[in-house]
C-alpha positions, 0 to 999 in steps of 0.5 A: 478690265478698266482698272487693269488698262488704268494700271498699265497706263500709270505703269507705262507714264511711270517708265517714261518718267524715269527716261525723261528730264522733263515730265509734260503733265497733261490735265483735263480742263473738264474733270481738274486733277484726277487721282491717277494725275496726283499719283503721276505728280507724286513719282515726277517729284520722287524722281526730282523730274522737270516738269511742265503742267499742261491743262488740255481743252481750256476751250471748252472751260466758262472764264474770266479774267480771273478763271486762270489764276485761280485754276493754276493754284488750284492745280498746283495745291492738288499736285503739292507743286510749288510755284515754280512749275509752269502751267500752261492753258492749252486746246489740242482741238484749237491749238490755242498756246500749243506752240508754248509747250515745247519751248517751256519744256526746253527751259525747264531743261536749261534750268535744270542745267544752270549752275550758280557759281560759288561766289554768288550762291553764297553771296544771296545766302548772307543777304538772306542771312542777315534779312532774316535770321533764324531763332535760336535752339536752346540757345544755339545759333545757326550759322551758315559757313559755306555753300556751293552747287555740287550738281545739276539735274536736278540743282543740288547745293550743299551748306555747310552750317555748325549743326544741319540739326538747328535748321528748321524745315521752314527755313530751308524752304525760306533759303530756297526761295531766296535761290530762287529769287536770284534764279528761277529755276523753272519747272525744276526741283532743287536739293539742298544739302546741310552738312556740319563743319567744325569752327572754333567760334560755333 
């Protein structure tokens, strides 16, 4: 019986999750991430949700000034969120940082509704070009031709390169960051599309 009410429950946060911009993750202090938290996390980021990480009963947590830091990496390493998710120490019971939820929630519904515009996105990507470029390929060179944001909700950009082929997976993760060193995006996903262009010089 208990395993078919866990179920339901996954089944039923899982429904919500589709309606939602914004999944409000809630964790357990006592018990850290629990499978059934990791499995809610997986689908939020499959469905490229918002979401706002809320850790409950931080009260009842030993502490110090390090304690914080420490469990919201933990956290973050559990879910596989990267660092742009917040999260937040609350106590339902004391009402300790309740009144942030809300107002986290709503900007991570204002960034996913942020749009860059054409000549800044490509802008920040020469800058991160030219910071670090990337190896060669059999002695090919990428080249990034052109960007712009396609879309919101989730942030979606499409670059156009000589060959999407030559682009290694940690260089796209080193193109996001520098996105969002510009702008944060917070608690949101991004999408970063690479289609080829033709150019006569590639």
């Amino acid at each position: 019986i208990e395993q078919g009410i866990e179920q339901y429950s996954v089944a039923r946060s899982m429904r919500s999750i589709d309606r939602a911009d914004v999944a409000l993750l809630l964790i357990d202090a006592n018990d850290g991430v629990t499978a059934q938290d990791a499995h809610v996390a997986g689908y939020v980021l499959e469905r490229d949700k918002g979401v706002v990480v809320i850790v409950n009963k931080w009260d009842m947590i030993e502490k110090d000034e390090h304690t914080m830091i420490a469990f919201a990496k933990q956290v973050r390493d559990d879910l596989k969120f990267l660092s742009y998710v917040p999260v937040i120490f609350i106590s339902a019971k004391t009402r300790q940082r309740v009144h942030q939820v809300l107002p986290t929630a709503l900007d991570v519904v204002a960034s996913r509704r942020h749009r860059l515009s054409t000549s800044e996105l490509n802008q920040l990507l020469r800058d991160a070009y030219d910071k670090s470029m990337p190896p060669t390929n059999n002695g090919r060179h990428l080249r990034l031709y052109y960007a712009t944001q396609v879309g919101t909700e989730p942030p979606t950009f499409v670059i156009f390169v000589n060959d999407p082929e030559l682009v290694h997976f940690s260089y796209q993760r080193y193109l996001e960051n520098c996105i969002r060193a510009h702008y944060p995006f917070t608690g949101t996903p991004i999408r970063i599309i690479l289609r080829a262009r033709r150019n006569e010089d590639q």
